[in-house]
N, C-alpha and C positions, 0 to 999 in steps of 0.2 A: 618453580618451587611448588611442590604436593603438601598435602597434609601430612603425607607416610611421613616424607623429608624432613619437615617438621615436627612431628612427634616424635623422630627417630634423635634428632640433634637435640632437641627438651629431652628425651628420656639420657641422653651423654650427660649433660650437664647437671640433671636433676642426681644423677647419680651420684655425682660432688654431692651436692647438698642432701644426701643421704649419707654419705659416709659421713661428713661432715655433723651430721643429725646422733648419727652411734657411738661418733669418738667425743663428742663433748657430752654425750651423756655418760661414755663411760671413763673419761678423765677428769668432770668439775668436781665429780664428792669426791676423789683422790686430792686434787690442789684444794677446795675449801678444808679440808684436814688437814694439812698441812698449811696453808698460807691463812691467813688473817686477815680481816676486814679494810686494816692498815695496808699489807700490801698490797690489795685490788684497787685502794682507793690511792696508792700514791701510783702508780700503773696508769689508773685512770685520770690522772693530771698529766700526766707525760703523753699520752696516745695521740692526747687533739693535735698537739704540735707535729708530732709523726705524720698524721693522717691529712691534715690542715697541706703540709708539704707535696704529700703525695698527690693531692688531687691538684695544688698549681703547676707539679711539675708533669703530668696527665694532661694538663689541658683541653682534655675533652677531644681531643687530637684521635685517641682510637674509633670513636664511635664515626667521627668525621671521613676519615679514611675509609670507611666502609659503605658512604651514602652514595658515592660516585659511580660504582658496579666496575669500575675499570681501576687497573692499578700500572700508576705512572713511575716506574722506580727515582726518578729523580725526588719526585712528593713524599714518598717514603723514607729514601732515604737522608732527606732533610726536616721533615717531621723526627727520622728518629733522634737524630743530631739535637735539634733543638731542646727534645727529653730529656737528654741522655746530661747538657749541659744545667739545664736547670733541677734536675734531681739531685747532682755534685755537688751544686748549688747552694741549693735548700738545706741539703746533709748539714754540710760546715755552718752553715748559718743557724740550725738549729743548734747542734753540738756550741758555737761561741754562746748563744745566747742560755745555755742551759742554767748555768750559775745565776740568772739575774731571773729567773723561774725559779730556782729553789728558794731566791732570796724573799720573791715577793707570795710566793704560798707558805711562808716561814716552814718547808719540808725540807732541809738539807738534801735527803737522799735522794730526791728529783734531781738533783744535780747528777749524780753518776746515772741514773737511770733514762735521762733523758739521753746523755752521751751512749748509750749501749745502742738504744733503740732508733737513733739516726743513719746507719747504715740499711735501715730496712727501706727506707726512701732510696737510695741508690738501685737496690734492688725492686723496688716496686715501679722506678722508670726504666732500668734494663728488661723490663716484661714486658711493657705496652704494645712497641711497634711489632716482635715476633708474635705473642699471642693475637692480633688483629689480624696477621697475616693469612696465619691459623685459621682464623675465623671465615676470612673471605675466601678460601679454599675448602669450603664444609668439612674442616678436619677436627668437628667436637669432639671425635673419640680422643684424638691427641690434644686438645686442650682439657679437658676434662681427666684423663690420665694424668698431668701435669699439676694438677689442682689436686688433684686425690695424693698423691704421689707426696706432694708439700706438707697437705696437709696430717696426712697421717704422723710422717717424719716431725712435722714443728710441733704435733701434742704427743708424740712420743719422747720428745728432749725435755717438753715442761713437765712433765711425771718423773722424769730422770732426774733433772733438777730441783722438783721439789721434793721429790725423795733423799736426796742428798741436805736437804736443808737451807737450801738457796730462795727461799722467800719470794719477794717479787724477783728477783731475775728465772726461776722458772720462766713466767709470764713473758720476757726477754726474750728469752732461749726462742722460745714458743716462734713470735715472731719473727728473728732474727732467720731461724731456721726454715718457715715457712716459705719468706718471699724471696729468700738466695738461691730453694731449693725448685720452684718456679721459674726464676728469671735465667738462673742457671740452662733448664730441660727448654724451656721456651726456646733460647739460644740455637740451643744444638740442635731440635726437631724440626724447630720452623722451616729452617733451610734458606733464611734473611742472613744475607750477609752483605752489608750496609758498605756501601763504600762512601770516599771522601767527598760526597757533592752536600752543596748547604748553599741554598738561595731561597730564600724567605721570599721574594717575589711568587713562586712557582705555587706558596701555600697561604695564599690573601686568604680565599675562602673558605679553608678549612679551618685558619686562625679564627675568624667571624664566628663560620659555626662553632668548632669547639669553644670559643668567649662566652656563649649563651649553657650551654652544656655542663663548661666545670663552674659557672658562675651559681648553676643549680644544684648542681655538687656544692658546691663552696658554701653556699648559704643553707644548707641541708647540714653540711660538717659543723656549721658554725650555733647552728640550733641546740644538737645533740650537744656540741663543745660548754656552749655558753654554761649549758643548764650543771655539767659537772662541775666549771670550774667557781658557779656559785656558789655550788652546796657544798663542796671543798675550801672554798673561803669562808665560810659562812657557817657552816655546821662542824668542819673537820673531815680530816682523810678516812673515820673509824665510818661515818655514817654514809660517806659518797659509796665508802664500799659497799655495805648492804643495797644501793641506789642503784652500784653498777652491774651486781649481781642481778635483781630486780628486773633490768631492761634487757639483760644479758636472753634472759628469756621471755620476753612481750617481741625483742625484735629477731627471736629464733627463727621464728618462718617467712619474716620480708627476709631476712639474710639468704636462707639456705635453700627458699623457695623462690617466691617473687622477687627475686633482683636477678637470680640466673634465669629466670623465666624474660624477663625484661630484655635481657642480653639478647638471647636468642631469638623473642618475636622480632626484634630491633632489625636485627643481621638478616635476617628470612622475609621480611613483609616491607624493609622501606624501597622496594622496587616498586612495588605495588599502593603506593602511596595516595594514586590518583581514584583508588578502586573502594570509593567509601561504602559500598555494599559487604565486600570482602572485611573492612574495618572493622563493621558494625556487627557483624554475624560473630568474627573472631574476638570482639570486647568481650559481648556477652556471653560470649561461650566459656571463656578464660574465666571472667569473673564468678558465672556461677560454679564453674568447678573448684575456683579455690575458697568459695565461701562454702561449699559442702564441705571442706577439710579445715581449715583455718579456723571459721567461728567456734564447730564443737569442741575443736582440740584445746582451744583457749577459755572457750567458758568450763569446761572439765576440769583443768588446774585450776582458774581462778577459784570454783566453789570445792574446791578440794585443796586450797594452795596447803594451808598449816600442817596437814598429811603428806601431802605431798613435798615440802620442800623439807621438814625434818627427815624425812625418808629419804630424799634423795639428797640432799647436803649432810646435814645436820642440824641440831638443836638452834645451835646458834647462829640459823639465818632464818629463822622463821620470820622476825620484820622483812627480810627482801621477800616474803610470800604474801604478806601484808600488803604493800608494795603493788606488786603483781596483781593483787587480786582488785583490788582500785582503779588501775587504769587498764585492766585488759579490755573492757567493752570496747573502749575506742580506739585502742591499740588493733583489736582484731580487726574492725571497722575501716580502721586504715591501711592496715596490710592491703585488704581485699581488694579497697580501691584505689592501692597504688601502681596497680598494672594502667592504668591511666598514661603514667612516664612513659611508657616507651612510644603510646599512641599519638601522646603529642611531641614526642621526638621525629614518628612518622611522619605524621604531619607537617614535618619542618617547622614544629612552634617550641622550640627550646624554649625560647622568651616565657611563653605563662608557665612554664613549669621553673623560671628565677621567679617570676613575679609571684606566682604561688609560694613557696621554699620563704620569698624575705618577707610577704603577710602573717605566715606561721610562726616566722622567726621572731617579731617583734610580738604578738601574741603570743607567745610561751613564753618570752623571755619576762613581760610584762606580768603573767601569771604566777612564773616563778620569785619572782624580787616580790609580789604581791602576799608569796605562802609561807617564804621559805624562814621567815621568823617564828611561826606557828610549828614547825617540823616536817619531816618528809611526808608524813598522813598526807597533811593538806596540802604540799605539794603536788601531790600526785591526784586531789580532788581539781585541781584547778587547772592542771596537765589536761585531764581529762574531760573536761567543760570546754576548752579552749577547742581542743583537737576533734571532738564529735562538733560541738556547731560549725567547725570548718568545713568538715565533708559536706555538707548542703553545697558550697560554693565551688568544690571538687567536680560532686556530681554535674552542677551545672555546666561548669565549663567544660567538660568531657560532653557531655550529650549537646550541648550547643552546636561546637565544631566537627562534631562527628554525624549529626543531623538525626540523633539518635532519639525516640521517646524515652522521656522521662519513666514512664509505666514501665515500658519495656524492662529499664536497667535495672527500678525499683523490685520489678518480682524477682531477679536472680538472691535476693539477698532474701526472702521472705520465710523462707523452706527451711534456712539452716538455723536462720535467729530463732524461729518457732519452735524446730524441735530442740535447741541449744537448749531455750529456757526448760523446757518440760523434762530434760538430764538434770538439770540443774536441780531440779525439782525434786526429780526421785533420789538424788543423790543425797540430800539432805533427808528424806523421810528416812534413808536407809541410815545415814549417820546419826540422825537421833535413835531411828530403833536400836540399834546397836553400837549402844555408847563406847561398850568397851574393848572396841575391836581396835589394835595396831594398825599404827601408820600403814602398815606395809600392806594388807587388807583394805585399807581404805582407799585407798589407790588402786590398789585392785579390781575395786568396786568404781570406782570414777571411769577409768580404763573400760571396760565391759560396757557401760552405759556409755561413755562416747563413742563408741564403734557401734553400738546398738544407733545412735542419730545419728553418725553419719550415715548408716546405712540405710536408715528411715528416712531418711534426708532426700537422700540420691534416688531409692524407689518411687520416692513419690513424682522426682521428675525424671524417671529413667526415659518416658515418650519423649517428652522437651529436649533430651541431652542427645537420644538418639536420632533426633529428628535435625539438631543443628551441627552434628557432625556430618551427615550424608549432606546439607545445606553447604556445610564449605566443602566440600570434598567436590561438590560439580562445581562450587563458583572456583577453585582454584583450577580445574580440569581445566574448564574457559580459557580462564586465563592464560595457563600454559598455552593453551590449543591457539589463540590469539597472538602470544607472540612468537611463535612456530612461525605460526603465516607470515606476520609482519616480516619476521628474518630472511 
């Protein structure tokens, strides 16, 4: 494995989370026009269940299948079996249980809405085993073709749909069409074609790993879950909506950035597991490039949200920009340092990344049942207190295990906070001089000033950045050159 190799499969993937970046900006002010607060927020009571399924019926099974470097077809095609039955599974189990969800969020239409949205669990386990396959063959052009391909297709049907007047079942559409459209290409590209063996003996170990894996999935799903389905009990469907809009964009760049980033260091470097020089060069090099991009882009909206989100929604979600602008500091803060998951999947320490996931979890949840009588404000003050004092204990365990200084990982983050604040800065003297300039200019002017820090950002360590990509580029040469020999 090279760096080219690796920059080339990030740049396939990233390329999803770029289209993925243009069609949701150029599809949400289409559906927030046409859908209501109401239908995002009853959407957003029905997903966790979706989503909750999907990750038990995943099992953490793909990532597992990929640590071994050798593929046993018997292992696979009893990992896929056992997907394939628990997704079935899960499907009908949420579908029966849908009625006694509408009953107990007094939302009627969670009942049909949860029954639509249960076939995307079937489809999101007929993906696993071909897309891994995928993966362990460096075929990201055709995983990432598959991904683009979905995704385009499932926000083309929720425009379609909500142009027709189909309220929350756009949202449906959306889904339903995505992960069929996926599982479907996955099928036929991969070139997996699973025959009838299934002996759970042959996958002890990957059961174990994957148990650690989706258990931090599962306690990650169950955080983000908890907190809708308080403010949905608690507040109502009209305000979860504004809340789900709100996060829709704080977790725009872990989605479309750092979790396909994560995929692929994951697949590309746990051969190299034993190479904690290789680790430590490749932490920090990841972290500070995504904290040159990440923090300004988010402190740019947060100090421009009100312009910004009547501009790009409308009038009537200026609270989710509210929202937004509240918890982006530690929002961004955490994106940045959640490239961490994949290092301690390297590592083979699934375990602190549950034990991480259920610290947070009881700490949010706690913050939230503590605000959530007060309004969503102060929800999202106390989101935001909770999740910045965690990263201390982030950092720590990441630089602990990976034998890393503390100094070291601190400077990659010090460039982009400093110039962040100093946009931030000029962006308000320029919005008070010019009080009465439109949205649409004001954003404008947010826009301009964050490309101006990032690039202020990135000049100031252009030495640093080009000094620790030639730094992996011979430790990976090594490496390669090392096991040449060994072979």
């Amino acid at each position: 494995m090279s760096l080219k190799r690796l920059s080339i499969n990030s740049a396939f993937m990233t390329s999803v989370s770029m289209v993925r970046i243009l069609a949701q900006f150029m599809i949400v002010p289409i559906l927030t026009r046409f859908l209501s607060p109401e239908d995002y927020g009853v959407v957003a009571l029905a997903m966790p269940f979706v989503l909750l399924s999907g990750i038990i019926a995943r099992a953490g099974m793909g990532e597992s299948l990929l640590k071994d470097g050798e593929r046993v077809d018997g292992v696979w095609y009893t990992s896929f079996w056992l997907i394939m039955m628990m997704g079935t599974g899960l499907m009908l189990l949420v579908m029966g249980l849908a009625p006694l969800m509408a009953y107990f969020f007094e939302t009627p239409q969670l009942s049909i809405i949860l029954i639509g949205l249960a076939p995307a669990i079937f489809f999101q386990a007929l993906s696993i085993v071909p897309t891994t396959y995928m993966r362990f063959d460096n075929r990201y052009p055709a995983v990432s073709s598959i991904q683009i391909a979905g995704t385009i297709l499932g926000m083309g049907s929720a425009v379609i749909v909500a142009l027709l007047g189909g309220g929350a079942w756009a949202l449906v559409a959306q889904m339903l069409v995505m992960t069929s459209v996926i599982a479907l290409s996955a099928i036929v590209m991969a070139g997996f074609r699973p025959r009838l063996t299934f002996n759970l003996k042959i996958i002890t170990d990957h059961l174990t790993f994957g148990r650690d894996v989706a258990g931090s999935t599962f306690i990650e799903f169950v955080k983000d879950a908890s907190k809708s389905m308080i403010i949905g009990k608690i507040l109502g469907s009209a305000l979860l909506g504004f809340y789900t809009i709100a996060f829709l964009f704080l977790n725009l760049a872990y989605r479309v950035i750092v979790s396909v980033m994560q995929s692929v260091i994951y697949a590309q470097l746990v051969v190299h597991k034993a190479n904690k020089e290789l680790l430590q060069n490749m932490l920090i090099f990841l972290t500070r490039a995504l904290a040159l991009i990440i923090i300004p882009l988010m402190a740019m909206i947060a100090i421009s949200h009100e312009a910004f989100f009547a501009w790009f929604l409308s009038d009537e979600w200026v609270l989710s920009g509210q929202l937004f602008m509240i918890a982006a500091p530690a929002l961004a803060l955490q994106t940045v340092l959640s490239v961490r998951i994949a290092f301690m999947l390297i590592l083979g320490r699934a375990d602190i990344n549950l034990r991480c996931n259920i610290e947070l979890l009881v700490l949010e949840t706690i913050a939230v049942l503590a605000t959530v009588w007060f309004g969503l404000n102060w929800i999202m003050v106390g989101l935001l207190a909770v999740i910045l004092l965690y990263q201390f204990r982030n950092i720590h365990l990441l630089t602990t295990h990976l034998d890393l200084s503390l100094t070291r990982y601190l400077k990659t983050l010090i460039a982009p906070i400093f110039m962040s604040g100093i946009g931030m800065v000029l962006y308000s003297l320029a919005a008070d001089q010019w009080s009465n300039l439109n949205n649409f200019t004001l954003v404008a002017i947010a826009f301009v000033i964050g490309v101006a820090v990032v690039g202020t950002a990135a000049g100031m360590q252009f030495k640093t950045l080009k000094t620790e990509v030639r730094m992996l580029k011979t430790l990976m040469a090594e490496k390669k050159l090392t096991d040449e020999q060994t072979a």
